[in-house]
C-alpha positions as CSV (number, residue, x, y, z in Angstrom):
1,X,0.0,0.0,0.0
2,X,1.5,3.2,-1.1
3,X,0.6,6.8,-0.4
4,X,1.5,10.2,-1.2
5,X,1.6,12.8,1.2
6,X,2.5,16.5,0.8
7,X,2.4,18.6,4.0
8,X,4.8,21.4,3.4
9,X,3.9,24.6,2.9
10,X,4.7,26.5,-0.1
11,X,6.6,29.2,0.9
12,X,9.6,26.2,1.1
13,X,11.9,25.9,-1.6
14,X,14.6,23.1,-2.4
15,X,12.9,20.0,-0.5
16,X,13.5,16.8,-1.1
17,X,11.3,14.4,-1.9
18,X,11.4,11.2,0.0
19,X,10.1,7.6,0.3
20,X,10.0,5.1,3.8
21,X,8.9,1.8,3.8
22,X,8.2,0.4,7.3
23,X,9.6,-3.0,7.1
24,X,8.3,-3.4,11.2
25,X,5.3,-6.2,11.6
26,X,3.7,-3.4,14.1
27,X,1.9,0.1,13.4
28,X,4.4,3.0,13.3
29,X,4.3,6.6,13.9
30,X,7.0,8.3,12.1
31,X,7.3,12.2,13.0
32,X,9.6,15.4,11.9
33,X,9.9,17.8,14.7
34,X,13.1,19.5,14.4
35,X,12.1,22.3,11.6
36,X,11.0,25.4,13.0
37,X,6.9,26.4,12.3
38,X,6.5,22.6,10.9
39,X,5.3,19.2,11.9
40,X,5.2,16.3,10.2
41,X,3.3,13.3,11.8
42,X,1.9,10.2,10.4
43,X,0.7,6.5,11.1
44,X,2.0,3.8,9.2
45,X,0.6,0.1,8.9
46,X,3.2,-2.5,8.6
47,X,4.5,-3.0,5.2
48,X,3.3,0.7,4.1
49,X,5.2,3.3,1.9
50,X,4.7,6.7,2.2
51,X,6.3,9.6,0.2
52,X,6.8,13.1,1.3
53,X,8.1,16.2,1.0
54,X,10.9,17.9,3.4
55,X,13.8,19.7,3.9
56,X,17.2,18.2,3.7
57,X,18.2,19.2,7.4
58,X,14.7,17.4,8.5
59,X,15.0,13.7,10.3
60,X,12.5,11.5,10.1
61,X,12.2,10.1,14.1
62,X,10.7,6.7,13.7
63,X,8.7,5.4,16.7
64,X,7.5,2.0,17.4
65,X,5.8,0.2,20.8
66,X,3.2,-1.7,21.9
67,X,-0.9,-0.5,23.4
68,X,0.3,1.7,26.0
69,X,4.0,2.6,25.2
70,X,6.0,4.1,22.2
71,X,9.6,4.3,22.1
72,X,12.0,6.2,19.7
73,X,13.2,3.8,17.7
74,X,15.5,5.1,14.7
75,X,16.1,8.8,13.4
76,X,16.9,8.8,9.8
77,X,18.2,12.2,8.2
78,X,15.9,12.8,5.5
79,X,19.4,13.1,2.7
80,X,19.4,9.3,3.3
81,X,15.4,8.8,2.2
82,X,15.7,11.0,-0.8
83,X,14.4,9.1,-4.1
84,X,16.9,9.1,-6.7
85,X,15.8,9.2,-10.4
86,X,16.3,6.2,-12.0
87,X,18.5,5.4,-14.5
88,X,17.2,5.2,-18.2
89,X,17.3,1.6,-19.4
90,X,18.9,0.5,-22.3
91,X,17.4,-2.2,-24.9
92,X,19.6,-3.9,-27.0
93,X,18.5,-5.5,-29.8
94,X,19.5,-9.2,-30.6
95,X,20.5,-9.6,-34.3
């Protein structure tokens, strides 16, 4: 299950745009707190992709627990979550 998700606001130039695959068999909640006058917050199901927007200096805190508790469990700079283009591929014909 993918989804697409788009939270910054406009006035924000050079973002990156980034993908995160929780690879957990629990929910997650995966958060950006550390840019000033933005929050980025979100549930994700095991399995799930999400893509978003975000600055480079932003870092994606990734929390994880179980009914009652959740605990930090990773914080991944958002340079490392940046989608790259892919590279074009090239056919060759067999004569």
């Amino acid at each position: 299950m993918s989804q697409s998700i788009d939270g910054l606001p406009p006035a924000n130039t050079g973002n990156l745009t980034c993908v995160y695959t929780s690879r957990m068999s629990a929910l997650q909640i995966v958060r950006i707190s550390n840019i000033e006058e933005w929050y980025f917050e979100r549930v994700i199901f095991p399995g799930q992709t999400i893509m978003f927007s975000a600055p480079a200096e932003a870092v994606l805190e990734i929390y994880s627990g179980s009914y009652a508790t959740c605990l930090l469990a990773d914080c991944i700079p958002c340079t490392q979550l940046q989608m790259r283009e892919a590279s074009p591929v090239q056919v060759v014909a067999e004569e």
